[in-house]
C-alpha positions in Angstrom: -12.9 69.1 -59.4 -9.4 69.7 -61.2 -10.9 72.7 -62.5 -11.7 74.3 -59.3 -8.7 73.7 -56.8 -6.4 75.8 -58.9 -8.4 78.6 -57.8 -7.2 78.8 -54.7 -4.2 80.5 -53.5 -2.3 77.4 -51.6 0.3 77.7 -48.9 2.3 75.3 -48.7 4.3 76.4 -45.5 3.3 75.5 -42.0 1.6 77.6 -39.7 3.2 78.6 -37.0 1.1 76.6 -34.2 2.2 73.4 -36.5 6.0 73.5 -36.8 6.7 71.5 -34.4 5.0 68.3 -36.0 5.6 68.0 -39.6 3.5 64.8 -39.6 0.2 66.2 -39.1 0.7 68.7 -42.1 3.2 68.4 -44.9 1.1 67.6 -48.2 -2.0 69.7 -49.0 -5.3 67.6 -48.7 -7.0 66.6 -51.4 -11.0 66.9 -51.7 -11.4 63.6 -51.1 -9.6 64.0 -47.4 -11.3 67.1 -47.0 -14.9 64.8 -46.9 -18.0 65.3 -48.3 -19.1 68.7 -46.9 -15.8 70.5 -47.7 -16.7 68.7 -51.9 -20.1 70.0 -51.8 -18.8 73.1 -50.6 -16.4 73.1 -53.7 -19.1 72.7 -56.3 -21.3 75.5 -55.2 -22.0 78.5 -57.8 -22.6 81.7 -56.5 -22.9 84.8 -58.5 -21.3 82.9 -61.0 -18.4 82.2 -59.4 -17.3 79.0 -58.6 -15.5 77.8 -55.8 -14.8 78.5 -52.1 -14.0 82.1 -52.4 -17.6 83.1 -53.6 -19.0 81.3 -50.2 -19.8 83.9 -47.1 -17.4 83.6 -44.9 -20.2 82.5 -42.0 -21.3 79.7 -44.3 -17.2 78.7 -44.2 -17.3 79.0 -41.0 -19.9 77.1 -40.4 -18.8 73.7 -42.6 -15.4 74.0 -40.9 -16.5 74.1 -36.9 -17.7 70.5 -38.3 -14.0 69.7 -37.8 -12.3 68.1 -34.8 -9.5 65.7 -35.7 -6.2 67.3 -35.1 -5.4 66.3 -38.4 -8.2 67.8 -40.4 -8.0 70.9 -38.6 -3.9 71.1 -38.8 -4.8 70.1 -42.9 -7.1 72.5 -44.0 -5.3 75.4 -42.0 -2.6 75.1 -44.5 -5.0 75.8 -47.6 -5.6 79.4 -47.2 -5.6 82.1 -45.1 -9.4 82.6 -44.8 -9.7 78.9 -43.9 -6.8 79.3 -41.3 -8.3 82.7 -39.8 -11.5 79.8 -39.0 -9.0 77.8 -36.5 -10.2 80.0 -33.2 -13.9 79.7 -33.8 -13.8 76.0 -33.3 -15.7 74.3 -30.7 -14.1 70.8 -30.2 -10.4 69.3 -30.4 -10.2 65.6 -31.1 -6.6 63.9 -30.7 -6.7 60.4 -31.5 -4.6 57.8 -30.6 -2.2 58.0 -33.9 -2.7 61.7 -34.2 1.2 62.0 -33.6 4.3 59.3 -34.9 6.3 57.9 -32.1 9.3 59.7 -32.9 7.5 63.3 -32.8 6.0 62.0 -29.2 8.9 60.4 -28.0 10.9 64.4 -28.7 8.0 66.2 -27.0 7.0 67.6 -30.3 3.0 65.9 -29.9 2.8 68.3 -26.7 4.1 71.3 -28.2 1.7 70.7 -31.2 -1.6 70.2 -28.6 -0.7 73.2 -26.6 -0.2 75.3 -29.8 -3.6 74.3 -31.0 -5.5 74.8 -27.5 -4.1 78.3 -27.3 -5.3 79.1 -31.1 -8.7 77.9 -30.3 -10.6 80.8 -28.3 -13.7 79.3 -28.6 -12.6 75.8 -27.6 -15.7 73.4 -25.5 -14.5 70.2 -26.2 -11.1 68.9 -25.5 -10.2 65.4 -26.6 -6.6 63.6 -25.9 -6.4 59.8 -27.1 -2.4 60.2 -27.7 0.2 60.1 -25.6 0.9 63.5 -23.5 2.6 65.1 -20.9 0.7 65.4 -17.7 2.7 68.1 -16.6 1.8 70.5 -20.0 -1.9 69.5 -19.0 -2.4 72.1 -16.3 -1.6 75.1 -18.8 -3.8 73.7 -21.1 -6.9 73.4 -19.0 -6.2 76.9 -17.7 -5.9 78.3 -21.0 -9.4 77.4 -21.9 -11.2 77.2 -18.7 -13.5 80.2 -19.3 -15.0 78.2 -22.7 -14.2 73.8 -21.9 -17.4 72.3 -20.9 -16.3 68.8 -22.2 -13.0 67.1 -21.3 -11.8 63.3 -22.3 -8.6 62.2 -21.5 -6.8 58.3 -21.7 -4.7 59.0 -18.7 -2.9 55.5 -19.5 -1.4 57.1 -22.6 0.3 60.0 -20.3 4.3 59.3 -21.0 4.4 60.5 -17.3 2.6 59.7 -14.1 2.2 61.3 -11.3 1.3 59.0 -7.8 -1.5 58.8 -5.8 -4.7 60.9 -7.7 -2.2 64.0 -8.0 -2.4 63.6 -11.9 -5.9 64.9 -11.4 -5.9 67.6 -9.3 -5.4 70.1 -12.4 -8.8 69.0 -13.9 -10.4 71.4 -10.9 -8.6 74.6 -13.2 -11.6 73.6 -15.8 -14.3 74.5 -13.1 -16.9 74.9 -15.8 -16.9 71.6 -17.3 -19.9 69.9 -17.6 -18.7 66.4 -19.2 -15.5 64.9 -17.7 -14.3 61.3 -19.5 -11.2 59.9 -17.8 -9.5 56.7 -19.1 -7.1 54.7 -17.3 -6.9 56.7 -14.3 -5.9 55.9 -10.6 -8.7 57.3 -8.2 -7.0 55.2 -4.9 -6.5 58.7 -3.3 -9.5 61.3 -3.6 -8.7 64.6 -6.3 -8.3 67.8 -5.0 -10.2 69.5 -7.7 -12.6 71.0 -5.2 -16.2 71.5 -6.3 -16.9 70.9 -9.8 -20.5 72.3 -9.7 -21.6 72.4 -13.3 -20.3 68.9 -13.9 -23.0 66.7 -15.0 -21.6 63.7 -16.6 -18.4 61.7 -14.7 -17.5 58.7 -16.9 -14.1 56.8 -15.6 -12.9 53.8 -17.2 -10.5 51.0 -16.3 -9.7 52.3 -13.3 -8.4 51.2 -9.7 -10.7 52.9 -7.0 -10.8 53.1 -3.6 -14.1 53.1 -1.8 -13.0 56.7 0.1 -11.6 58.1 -2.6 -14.5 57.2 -4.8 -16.8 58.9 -2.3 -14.9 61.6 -2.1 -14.7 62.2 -5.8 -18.3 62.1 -6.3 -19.2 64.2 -3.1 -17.4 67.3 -4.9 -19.5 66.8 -8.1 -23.1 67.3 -6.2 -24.8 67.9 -9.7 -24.2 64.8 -11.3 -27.1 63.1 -13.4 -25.1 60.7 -15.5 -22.2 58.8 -13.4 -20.3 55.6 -15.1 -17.5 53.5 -13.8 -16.6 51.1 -16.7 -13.9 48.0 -16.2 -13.0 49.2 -12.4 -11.7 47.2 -9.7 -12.4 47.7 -6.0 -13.1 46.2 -3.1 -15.2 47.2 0.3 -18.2 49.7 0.4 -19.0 52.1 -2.4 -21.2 54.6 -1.1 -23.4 57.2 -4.0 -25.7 60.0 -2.4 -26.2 61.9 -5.3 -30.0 63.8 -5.4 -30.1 64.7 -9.1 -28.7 61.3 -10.6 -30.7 59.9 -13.4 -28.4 57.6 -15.0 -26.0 55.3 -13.2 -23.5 52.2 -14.8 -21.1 50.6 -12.1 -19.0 48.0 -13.8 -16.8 46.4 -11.3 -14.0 43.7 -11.9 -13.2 40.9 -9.5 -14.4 38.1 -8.0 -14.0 39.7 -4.3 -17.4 41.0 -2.3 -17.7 44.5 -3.0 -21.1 46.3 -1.5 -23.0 49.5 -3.1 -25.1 52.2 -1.3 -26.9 54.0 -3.3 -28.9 56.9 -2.7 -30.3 58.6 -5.6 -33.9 59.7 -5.5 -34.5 60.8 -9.3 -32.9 57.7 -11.0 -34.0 56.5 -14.1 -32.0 53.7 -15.3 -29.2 51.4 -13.1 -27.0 49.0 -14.3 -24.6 47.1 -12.1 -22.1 44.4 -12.2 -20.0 42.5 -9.9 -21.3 44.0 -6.3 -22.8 41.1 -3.6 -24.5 43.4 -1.2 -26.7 46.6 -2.9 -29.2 48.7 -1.3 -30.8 51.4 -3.5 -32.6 54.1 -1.4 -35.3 56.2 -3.4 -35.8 54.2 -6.4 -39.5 55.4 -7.0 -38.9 56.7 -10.4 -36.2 53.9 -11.7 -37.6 52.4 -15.1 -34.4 50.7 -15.9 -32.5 48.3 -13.8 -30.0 45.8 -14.5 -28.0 43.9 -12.2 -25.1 41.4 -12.8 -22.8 39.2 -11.5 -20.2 37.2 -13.6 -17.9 35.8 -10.9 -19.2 35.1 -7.3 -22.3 35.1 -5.9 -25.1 38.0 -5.7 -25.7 37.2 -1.5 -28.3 40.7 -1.2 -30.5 43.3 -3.3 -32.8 45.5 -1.4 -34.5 48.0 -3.7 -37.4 49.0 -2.1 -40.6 49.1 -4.5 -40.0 49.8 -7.9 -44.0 51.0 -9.1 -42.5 52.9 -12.6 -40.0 49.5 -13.4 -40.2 48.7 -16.9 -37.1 46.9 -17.8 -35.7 44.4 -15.2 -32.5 42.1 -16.1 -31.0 39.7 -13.7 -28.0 37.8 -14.7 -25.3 36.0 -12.9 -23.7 32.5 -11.8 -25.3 32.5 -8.5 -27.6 34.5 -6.7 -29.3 33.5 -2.7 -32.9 33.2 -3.9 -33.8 35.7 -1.1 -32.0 37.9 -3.4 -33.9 37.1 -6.7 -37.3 36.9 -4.8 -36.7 40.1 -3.2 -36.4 42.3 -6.3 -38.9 40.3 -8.3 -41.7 41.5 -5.6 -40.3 44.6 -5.9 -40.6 44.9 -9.4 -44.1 43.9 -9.9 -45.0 46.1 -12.5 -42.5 45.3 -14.5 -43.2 45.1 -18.2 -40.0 43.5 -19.7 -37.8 40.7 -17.6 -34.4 38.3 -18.6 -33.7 36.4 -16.3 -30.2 34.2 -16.8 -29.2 33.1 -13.1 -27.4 29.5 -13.4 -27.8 28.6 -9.7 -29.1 29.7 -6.3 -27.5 28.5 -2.8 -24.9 29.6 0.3 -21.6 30.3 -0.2 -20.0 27.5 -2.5 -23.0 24.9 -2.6 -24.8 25.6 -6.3 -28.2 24.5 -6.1 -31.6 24.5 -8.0 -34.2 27.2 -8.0 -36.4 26.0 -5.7 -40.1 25.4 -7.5 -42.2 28.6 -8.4 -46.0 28.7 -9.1 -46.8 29.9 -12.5 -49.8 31.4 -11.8 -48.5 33.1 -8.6 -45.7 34.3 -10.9 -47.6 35.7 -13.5 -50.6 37.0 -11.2 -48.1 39.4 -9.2 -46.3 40.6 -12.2 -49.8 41.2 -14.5 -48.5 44.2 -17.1 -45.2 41.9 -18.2 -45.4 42.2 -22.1 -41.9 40.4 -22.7 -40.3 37.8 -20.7 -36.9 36.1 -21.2 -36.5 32.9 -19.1 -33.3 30.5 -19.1 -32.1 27.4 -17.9 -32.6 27.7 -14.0 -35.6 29.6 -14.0 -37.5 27.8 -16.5 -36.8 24.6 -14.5 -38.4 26.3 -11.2 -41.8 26.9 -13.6 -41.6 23.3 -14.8 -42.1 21.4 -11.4 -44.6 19.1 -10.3 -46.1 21.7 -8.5 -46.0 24.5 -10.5 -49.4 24.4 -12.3 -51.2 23.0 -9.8 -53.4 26.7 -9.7 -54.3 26.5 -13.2 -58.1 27.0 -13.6 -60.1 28.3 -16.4 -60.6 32.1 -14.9 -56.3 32.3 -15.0 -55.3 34.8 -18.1 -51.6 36.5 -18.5 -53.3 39.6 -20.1 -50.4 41.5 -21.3 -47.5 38.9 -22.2 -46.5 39.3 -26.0 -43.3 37.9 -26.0 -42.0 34.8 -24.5 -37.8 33.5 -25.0 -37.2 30.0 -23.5 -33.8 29.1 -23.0 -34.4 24.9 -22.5 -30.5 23.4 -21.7 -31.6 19.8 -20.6 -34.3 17.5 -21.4 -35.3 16.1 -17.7 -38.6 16.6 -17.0 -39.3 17.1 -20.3 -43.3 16.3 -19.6 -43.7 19.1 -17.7 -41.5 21.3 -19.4 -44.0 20.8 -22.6 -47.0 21.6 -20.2 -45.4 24.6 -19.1 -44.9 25.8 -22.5 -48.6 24.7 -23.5 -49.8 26.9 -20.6 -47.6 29.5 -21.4 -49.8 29.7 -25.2 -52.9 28.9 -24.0 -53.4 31.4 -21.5 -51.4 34.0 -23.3 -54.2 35.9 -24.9 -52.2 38.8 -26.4 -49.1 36.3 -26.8 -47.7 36.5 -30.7 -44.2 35.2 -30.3 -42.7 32.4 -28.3 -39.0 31.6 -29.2 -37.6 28.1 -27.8 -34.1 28.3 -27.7 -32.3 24.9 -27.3 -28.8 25.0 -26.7 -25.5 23.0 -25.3 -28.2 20.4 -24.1 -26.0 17.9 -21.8 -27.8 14.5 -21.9 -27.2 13.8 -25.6 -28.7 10.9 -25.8 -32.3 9.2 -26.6 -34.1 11.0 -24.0 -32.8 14.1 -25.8 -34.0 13.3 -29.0 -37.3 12.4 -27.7 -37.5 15.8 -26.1 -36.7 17.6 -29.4 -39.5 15.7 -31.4 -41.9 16.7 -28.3 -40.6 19.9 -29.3 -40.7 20.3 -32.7 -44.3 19.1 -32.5 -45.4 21.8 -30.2 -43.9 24.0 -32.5 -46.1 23.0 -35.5 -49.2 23.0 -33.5 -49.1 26.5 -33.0 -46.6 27.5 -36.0 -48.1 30.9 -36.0 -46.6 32.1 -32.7 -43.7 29.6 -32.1 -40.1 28.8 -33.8 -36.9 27.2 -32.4 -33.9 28.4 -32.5 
C-alpha cells in the first residue's frame, strides 16, 4: 500500500467549500479511513498500471457516490483533483451528530461548512443534518436543491435557534419534491404551512409535542402518504388519519392521559399503536399486521371492523375493558399468529380477572392460528373450571404449531396442567410448547409442588415441550 499512495499528486490545501471548518479536513486520510472499497480500489491493475489514476473515471465515480458522511466526503476531496471534481455527482449528505467541534458550531462555522457542501452537490437527493444548525440558513439550503432532494432528515432539537409555534417548518414546503421527510424533535402544536407536499410518501416525526388540529392538518397536506410514523409523541384529545393510500402506520404516544385515534385508511397493511384508549379503524380489509399497546392507563375501546387478511395480532397493556379484547379477537378470527400480555381487565381503577374463556370456543373461532403467545391473565381465563367442559373426542386445533405459556402463579395449578395436557393432545401439528415460569408470587410449598407437576409434564412429552 506504501508503494502505491505516493503515486498520487496530494493537496494538502483546503478546498474552498471547506475553509471554514478546519476540523473536518486538515490531515490527508489514510486507506484505512478511506474503507474497504476505496483499498480495493487502490490494488487494482489496469493496463499495467497500478493505482487510482488507471481506473475510468465512471468506475471512480461510482465507488465515491458510496459516500455520505460529511467527513469522508470533505476527506477524500482533498486528495486530488479528479476525486474532488466527484463532489457534485453525489446523491446523499449525511451530517452526524459530531460532524462539527463545538467551537466551529458555537462561531457559525458548522453552517457555513453545510451550506457550502449543499451548493457543491448538484445532484444532491438526500439531505441529512444530525448536528447542530441554524434554522434560519435552512431555507436557502432546501431551496438550493429543491429541483433534485427527495429525502430530507433533520433533529430539529439540535437547531442552536428556534423559531415558535410550527414556523420552524414552514420552509420544508420549498423542497416540494421530497418523497421522504424525517423530523426529530420537532414542535407540530400549530399546523406547517408547507402547503401540499404531493410526492411525499413517507412522514416519520419523532419526540415530538402534537396537537390533534395541527396533526390533522399536517397530514391532510401530504394526501399520498403510504408510510406515516409518530415515534415518542405526546398528545392529548382526538387524532384523526384519513389517508386512502396508507400502507404502513406506527403511532407511539406518551402519557398516561386518554387520547382517541380515527383512522381511516382503506389499503393498510400493517398498524401499530401505543398509548390511545378509544381507536376506531375504518377499512381495515387488507390489514395483515396489527399491534396495539397500552403501557400506562387503561385500553377502554377498539373497534376494527373484520379483519379476514390478519395474520399477526399483538395485544399488550396493563388494563384493557374485556369488551375491548373480545371485540378485536372476533374480529381477527383468521388470525394466524397472536401475543397476548394484558395484566388485568375492569372499569376505570378496579383491576380485575379475565373473566373464564372456553378453550374450545377459543380455538374453534380462531382455526388457522399457527403460533400463540399466552401470559399470565389470559392463560388463567383458559384454566377455569369451566373452560374444558366442551372437550370431546371430534375437537382438533388443526393448525397450532407453536404454543408460549407465560405461567406467573401456581393457584389452580390442577387445571392449569389440564389445560396444557389439552393444549398437546389436541394439537395435531403442535411441535413446540415453551412454558415460561417467571416472578411466581406464592413462593412457597404449593409453588414447588406446581413446578414438579411441571417439570413432569415436561418429560412426558420432552419432544415438543421445555421450560424456560
Amino acid at each position: 500500500m506504501s508503494g502505491i499512495l505516493p503515486r498520487f499528486k496530494f493537496q494538502t490545501h483546503p478546498l474552498p467549500l471547506l475553509t471554514s471548518s478546519p476540523s473536518i479536513y486538515t490531515t490527508i486520510p489514510s486507506p484505512s479511513v478511506l474503507g474497504p472499497a476505496f483499498r480495493r480500489a487502490l490494488r487494482m491493475e489496469w493496463d499495467g498500471e497500478v493505482g487510482m489514476n488507471s481506473v475510468p473515471d465512471g468506475v471512480v465515480q461510482h465507488i465515491l457516490s458510496m459516500l455520505s458522511n460529511a467527513r469522508d466526503v470533505a476527506a477524500c476531496a482533498c486528495v486530488c483533483r479528479r476525486w474532488r471534481d466527484c463532489v457534485p455527482y453525489l446523491p446523499a449528505l449525511f451530517f452526524p451528530r459530531n460532524a462539527f467541534d463545538a467551537a466551529a458550531a458555537a462561531r457559525g462555522a458548522a453552517d457555513d461548512v453545510i451550506g457550502r457542501m449543499v451548493a457543491s452537490v448538484a445532484r444532491l437527493r438526500e439531505l441529512v443534518i444530525y448536528c447542530p444548525f441554524s434554522m434560519a440558513r435552512l431555507p436557502a439550503w432546501l431551496a438550493a436543491r429543491s429541483a433534485t432532494l427527495r429525502v430530507l432528515e433533520l433533529r430539529m432539537d439540535a437547531a442552536a435557534d428556534k423559531v415558535a409555534e410550527g414556523g420552524h417548518l414552514d420552509c420544508i414546503g420549498l423542497a416540494s419534491n421530497l418523497e421522504v421527510l424525517r423530523l426529530w424533535g420537532v414542535s407540530l402544536t400549530a399546523a406547517p404551512a408547507w402547503g401540499r407536499m404531493e410526492r411525499l410518501r413517507v412522514l416519520e416525526v419523532v419526540g415530538a409535542p402534537l396537537r390533534d388540529s395541527a396533526v390533522r392538518d399536517a397530514i391532510a397536506a401530504c394526501p399520498n402518504l403510504t408510510d406515516l410514523s409518530l415515534l415518542g409523541c405526546d398528545c392529548s384529545g382526538t387524532v384523526a388519519i384519513d389517508l386512502q393510500l396508507l400502507q404502513r402506520c406506527r403511532l407511539d404516544i406518551l402519557g398516561a392521559g386518554n387520547c382517541s385515534l380515527l383512522l381511516t385508511a382503506p389499503r393498510l397493511e400493517s398498524l401499530e399503536i401505543q398509548g390511545f384508549t378509544w381507536i376506531t379503524l375504518c377499512g381495515g380489509h387488507s390489514l395483515r399486521r396489527l399491534s396495539i399497546a397500552k403501557s400506562t392507563g387503561r385500553v377502554h375501546k377498539v373497534d376494527t371492523g373484520n379483519l379476514p387478511d390478519l395474520d399477526h395480532l399483538s395485544l399488550r397493556g396493563v388494563q384493557w375493558d374485556w369488551a375491548a379484547v373480545s371485540s378485536v379477537l372476533q374480529c381477527a378470527s383468521e388470525v394466524k399468529h397472536l401475543v397476548m400480555k394484558i395484566e388485568f381487565c375492569g372499569d376505570l381503577d378496579a383491576l380485575q380477572p379475565f373473566p373464564e374463556v372456553d378453550l374450545v370456543d377459543f380455538f374453534d373461532s380462531h382455526p388457522k392460528l399457527r403460533k400463540v403467545e399466552i401470559h399470565g391473565a389470559m392463560f388463567a381465563a383458559l384454566c377455569q373450571k369451566n373452560s374444558l367442559k366442551n372437550l370431546n373426542s371430534r375437537f382438533l386445533i388443526p393448525c397450532l404449531e407453536e404454543v408460549l405459556i407465560t405461567v406467573r402463579s401456581p393457584l389452580n395449578a390442577e387445571q392449569k396442567l389440564n389445560t396444557l395436557e389439552s393444549l398437546v393432545k389436541y394439537s395435531v401439528k403442535l411441535r413446540t410448547m415453551v412454558i415460561r415460569i417467571s416472578q411466581m408470587k406464592n413462593c412457597h410449598e404449593a409453588a414447588d409442588e406446581f413446578f414438579e407437576e411441571i417439570c413432569k409434564f415436561k418429560y412426558m412429552n420432552y419432544r415438543k415441550v421445555r421450560i424456560e
